[in-house]
Biopython code that builds the backbone (N, CA, C, O; Angstrom):
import numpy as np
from Bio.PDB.StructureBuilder import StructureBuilder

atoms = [
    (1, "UNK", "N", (-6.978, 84.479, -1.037)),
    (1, "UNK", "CA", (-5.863, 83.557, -1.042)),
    (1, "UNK", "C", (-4.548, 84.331, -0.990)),
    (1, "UNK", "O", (-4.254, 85.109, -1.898)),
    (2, "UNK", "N", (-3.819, 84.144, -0.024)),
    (2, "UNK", "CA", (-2.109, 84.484, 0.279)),
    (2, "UNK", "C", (-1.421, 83.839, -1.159)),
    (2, "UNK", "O", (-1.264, 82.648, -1.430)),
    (3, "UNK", "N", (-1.065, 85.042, -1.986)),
    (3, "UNK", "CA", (0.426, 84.674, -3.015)),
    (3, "UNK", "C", (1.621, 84.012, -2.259)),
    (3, "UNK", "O", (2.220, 84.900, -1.652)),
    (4, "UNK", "N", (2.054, 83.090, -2.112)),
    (4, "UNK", "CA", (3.298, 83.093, -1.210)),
    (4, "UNK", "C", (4.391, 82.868, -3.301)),
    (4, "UNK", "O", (4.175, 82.335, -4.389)),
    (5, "UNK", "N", (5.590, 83.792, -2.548)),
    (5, "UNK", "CA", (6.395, 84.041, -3.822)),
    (5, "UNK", "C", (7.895, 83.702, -3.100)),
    (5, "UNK", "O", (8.157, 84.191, -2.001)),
    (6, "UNK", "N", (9.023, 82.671, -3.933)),
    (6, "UNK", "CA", (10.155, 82.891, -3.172)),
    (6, "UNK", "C", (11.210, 83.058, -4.331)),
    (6, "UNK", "O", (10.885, 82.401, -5.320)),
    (7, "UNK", "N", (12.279, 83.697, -4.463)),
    (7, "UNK", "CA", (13.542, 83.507, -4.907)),
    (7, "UNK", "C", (14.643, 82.615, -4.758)),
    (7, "UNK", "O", (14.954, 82.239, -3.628)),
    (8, "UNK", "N", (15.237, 82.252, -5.715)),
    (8, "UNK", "CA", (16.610, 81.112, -5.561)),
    (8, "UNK", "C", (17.369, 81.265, -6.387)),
    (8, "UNK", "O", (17.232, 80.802, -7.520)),
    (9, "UNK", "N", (18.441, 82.020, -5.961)),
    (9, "UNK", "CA", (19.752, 82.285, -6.826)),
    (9, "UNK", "C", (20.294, 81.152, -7.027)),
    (9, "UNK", "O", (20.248, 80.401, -6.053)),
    (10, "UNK", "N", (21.008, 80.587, -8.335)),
    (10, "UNK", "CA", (21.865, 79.798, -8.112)),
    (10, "UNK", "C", (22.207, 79.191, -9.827)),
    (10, "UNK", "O", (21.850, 79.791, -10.841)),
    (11, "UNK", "N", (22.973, 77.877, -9.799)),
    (11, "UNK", "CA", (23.137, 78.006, -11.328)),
    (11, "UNK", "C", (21.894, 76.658, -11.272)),
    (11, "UNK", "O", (21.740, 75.772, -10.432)),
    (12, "UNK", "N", (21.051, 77.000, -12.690)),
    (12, "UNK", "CA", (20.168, 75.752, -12.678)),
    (12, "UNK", "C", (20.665, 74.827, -14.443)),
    (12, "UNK", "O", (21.255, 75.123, -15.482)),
    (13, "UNK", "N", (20.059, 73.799, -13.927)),
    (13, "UNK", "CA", (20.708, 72.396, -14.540)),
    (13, "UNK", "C", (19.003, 71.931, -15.270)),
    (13, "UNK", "O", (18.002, 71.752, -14.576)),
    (14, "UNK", "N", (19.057, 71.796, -17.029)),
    (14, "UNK", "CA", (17.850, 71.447, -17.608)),
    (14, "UNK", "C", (18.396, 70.097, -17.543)),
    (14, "UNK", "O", (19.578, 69.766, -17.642)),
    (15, "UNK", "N", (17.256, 69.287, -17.342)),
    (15, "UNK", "CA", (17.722, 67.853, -17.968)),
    (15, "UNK", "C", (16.729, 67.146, -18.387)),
    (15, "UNK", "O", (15.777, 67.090, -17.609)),
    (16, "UNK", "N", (16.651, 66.671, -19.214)),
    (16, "UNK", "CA", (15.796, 65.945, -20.803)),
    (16, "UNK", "C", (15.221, 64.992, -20.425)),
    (16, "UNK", "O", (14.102, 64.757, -20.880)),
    (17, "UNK", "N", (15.683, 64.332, -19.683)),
    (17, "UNK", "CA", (15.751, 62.686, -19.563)),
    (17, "UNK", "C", (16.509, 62.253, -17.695)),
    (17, "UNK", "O", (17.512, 62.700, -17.139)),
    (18, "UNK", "N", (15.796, 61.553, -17.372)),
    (18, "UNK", "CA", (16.456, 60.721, -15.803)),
    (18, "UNK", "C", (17.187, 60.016, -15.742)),
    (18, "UNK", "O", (17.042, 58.840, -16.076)),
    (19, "UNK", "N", (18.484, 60.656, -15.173)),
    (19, "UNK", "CA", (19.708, 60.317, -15.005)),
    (19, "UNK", "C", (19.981, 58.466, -14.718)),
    (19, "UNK", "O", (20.784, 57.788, -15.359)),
    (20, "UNK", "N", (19.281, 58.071, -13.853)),
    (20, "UNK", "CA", (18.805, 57.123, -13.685)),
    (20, "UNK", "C", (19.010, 56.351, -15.068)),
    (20, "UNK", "O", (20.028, 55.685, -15.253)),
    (21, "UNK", "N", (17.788, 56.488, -16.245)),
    (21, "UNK", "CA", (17.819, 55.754, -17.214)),
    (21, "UNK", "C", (18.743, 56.105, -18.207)),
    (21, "UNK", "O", (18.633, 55.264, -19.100)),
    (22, "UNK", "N", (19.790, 57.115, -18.555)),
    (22, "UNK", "CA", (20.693, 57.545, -19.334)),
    (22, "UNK", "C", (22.020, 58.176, -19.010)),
    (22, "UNK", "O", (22.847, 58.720, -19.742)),
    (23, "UNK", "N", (21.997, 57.938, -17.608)),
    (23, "UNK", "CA", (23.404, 58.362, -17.573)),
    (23, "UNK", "C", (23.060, 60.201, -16.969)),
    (23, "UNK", "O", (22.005, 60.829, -17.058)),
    (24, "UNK", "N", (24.226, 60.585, -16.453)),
    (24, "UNK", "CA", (24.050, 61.838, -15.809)),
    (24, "UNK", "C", (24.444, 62.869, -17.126)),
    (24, "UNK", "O", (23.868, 63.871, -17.551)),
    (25, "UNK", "N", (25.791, 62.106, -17.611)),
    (25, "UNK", "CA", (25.878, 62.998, -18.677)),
    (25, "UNK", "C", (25.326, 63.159, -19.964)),
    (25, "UNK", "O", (25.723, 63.959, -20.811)),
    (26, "UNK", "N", (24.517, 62.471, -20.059)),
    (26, "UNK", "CA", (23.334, 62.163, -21.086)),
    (26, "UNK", "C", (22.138, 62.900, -21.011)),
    (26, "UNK", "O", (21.582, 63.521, -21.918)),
    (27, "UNK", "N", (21.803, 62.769, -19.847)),
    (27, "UNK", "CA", (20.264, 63.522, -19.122)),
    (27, "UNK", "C", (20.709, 65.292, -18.943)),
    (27, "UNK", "O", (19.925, 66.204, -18.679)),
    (28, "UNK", "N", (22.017, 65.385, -19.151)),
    (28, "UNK", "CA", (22.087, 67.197, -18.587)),
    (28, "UNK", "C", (22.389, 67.797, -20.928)),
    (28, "UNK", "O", (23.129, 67.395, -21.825)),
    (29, "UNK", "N", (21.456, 68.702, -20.828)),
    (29, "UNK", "CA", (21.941, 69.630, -21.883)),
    (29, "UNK", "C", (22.357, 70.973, -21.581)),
    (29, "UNK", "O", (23.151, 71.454, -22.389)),
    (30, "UNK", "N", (22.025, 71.661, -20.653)),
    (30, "UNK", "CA", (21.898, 72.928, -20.492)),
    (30, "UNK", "C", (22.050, 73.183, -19.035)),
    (30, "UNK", "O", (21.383, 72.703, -18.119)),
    (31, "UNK", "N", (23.259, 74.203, -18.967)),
    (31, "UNK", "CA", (23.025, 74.655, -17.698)),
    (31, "UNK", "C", (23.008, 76.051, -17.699)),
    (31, "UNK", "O", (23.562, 76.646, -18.623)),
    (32, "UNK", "N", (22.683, 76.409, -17.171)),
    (32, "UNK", "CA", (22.441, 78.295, -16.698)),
    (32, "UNK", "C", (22.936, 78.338, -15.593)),
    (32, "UNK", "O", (22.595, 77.686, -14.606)),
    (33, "UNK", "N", (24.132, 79.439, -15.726)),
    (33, "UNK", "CA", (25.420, 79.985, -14.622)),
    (33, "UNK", "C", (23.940, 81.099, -13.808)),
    (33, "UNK", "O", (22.858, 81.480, -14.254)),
    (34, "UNK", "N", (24.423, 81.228, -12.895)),
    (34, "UNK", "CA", (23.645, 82.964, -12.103)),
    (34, "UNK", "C", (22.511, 83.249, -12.159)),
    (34, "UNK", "O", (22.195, 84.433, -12.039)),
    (35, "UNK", "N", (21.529, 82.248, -12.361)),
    (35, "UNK", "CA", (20.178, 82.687, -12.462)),
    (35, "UNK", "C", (19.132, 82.696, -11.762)),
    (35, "UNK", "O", (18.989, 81.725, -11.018)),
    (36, "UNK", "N", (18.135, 83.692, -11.754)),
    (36, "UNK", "CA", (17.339, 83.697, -10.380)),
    (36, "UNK", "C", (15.771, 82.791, -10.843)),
    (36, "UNK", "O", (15.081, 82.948, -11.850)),
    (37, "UNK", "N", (15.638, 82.132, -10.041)),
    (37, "UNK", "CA", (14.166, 81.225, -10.350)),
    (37, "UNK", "C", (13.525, 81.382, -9.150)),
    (37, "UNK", "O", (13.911, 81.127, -8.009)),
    (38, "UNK", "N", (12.049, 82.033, -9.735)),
    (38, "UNK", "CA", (10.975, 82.645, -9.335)),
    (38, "UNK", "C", (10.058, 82.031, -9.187)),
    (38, "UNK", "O", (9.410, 82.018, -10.233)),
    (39, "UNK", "N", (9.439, 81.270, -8.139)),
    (39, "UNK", "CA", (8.747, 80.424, -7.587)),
    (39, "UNK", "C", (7.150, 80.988, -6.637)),
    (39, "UNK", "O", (7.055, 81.351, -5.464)),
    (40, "UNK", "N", (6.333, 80.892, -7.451)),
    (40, "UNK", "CA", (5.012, 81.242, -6.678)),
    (40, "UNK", "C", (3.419, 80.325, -6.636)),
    (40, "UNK", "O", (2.636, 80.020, -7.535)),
    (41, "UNK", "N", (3.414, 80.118, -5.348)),
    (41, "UNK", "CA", (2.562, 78.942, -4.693)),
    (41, "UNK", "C", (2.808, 77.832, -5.578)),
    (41, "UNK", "O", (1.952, 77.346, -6.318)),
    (42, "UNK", "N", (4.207, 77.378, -5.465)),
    (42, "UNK", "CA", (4.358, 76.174, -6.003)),
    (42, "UNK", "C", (4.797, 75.944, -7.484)),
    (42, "UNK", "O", (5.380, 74.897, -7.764)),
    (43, "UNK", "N", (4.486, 77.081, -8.650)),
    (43, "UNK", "CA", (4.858, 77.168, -9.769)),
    (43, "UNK", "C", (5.958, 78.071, -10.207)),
    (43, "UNK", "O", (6.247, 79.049, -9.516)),
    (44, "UNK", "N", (6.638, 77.781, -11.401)),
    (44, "UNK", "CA", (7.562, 78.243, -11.260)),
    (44, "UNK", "C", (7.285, 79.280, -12.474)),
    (44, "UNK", "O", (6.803, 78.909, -13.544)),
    (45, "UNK", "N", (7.697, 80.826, -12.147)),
    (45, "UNK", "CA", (6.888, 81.770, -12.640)),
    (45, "UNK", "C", (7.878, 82.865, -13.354)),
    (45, "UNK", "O", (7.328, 83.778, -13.971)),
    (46, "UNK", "N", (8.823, 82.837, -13.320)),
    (46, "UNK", "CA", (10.253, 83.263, -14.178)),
    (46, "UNK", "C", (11.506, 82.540, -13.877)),
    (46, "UNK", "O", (11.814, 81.885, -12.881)),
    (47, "UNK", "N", (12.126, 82.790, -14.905)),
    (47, "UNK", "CA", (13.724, 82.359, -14.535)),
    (47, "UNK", "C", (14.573, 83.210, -15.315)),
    (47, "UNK", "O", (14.475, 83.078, -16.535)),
    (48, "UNK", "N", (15.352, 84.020, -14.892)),
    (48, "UNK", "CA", (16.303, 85.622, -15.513)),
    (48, "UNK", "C", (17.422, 84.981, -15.106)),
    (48, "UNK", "O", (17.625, 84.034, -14.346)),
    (49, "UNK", "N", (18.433, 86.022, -16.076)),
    (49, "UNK", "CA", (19.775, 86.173, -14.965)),
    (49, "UNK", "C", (19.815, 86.993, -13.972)),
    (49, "UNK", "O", (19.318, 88.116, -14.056)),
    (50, "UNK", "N", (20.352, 86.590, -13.002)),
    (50, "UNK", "CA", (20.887, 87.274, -12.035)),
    (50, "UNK", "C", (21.072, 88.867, -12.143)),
    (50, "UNK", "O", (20.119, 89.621, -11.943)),
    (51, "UNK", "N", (22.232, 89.288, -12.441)),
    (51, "UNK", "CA", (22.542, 90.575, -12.836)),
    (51, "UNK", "C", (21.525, 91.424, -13.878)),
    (51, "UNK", "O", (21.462, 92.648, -13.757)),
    (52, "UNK", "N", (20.692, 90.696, -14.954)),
    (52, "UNK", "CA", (20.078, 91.490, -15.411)),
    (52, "UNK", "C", (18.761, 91.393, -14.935)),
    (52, "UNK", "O", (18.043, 92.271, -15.414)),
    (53, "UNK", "N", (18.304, 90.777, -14.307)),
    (53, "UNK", "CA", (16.872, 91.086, -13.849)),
    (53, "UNK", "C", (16.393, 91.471, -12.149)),
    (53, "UNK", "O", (15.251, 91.714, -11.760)),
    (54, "UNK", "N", (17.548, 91.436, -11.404)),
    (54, "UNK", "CA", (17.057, 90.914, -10.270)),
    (54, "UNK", "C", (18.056, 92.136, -9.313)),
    (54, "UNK", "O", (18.010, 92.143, -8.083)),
]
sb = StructureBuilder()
sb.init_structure("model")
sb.init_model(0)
sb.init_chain("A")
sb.init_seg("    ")
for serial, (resi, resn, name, xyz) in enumerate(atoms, 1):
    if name == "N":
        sb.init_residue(resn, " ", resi, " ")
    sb.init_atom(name, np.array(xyz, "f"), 0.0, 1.0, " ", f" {name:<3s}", serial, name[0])
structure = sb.get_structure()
C-alpha cells in the first residue's frame, strides 16, 4: 500500500460545536496562528508550529 502524506501551512481554527447551531462565535475556541497539519491517507497525523517543527 502507497503512504500518500501531504502538508498545509496555515492558521487552523478548533471548533467545539457547529456554527450552524451556536453561532460562529460560539463554535470557535481556539485558533492556532502558523501551523503545519500533517495529513496521511486521509488522517490527520501531526499538527506543529510552523517555525518549530517544519
Amino acid at each position: 500500500m502507497t503512504t500518500q502524506r501531504k502538508a498545509y501551512r496555515a492558521s487552523i481554527l478548533h471548533s467545539v460545536a457547529d456554527p450552524k447551531d451556536v453561532g460562529i462565535d460560539e463554535s470557535l475556541t481556539i485558533r492556532f496562528e502558523d501551523r503545519v497539519l500533517v495529513v496521511e491517507n486521509g488522517h490527520v497525523v501531526d499538527l506543529g508550529h510552523a517555525d518549530a517543527r517544519y
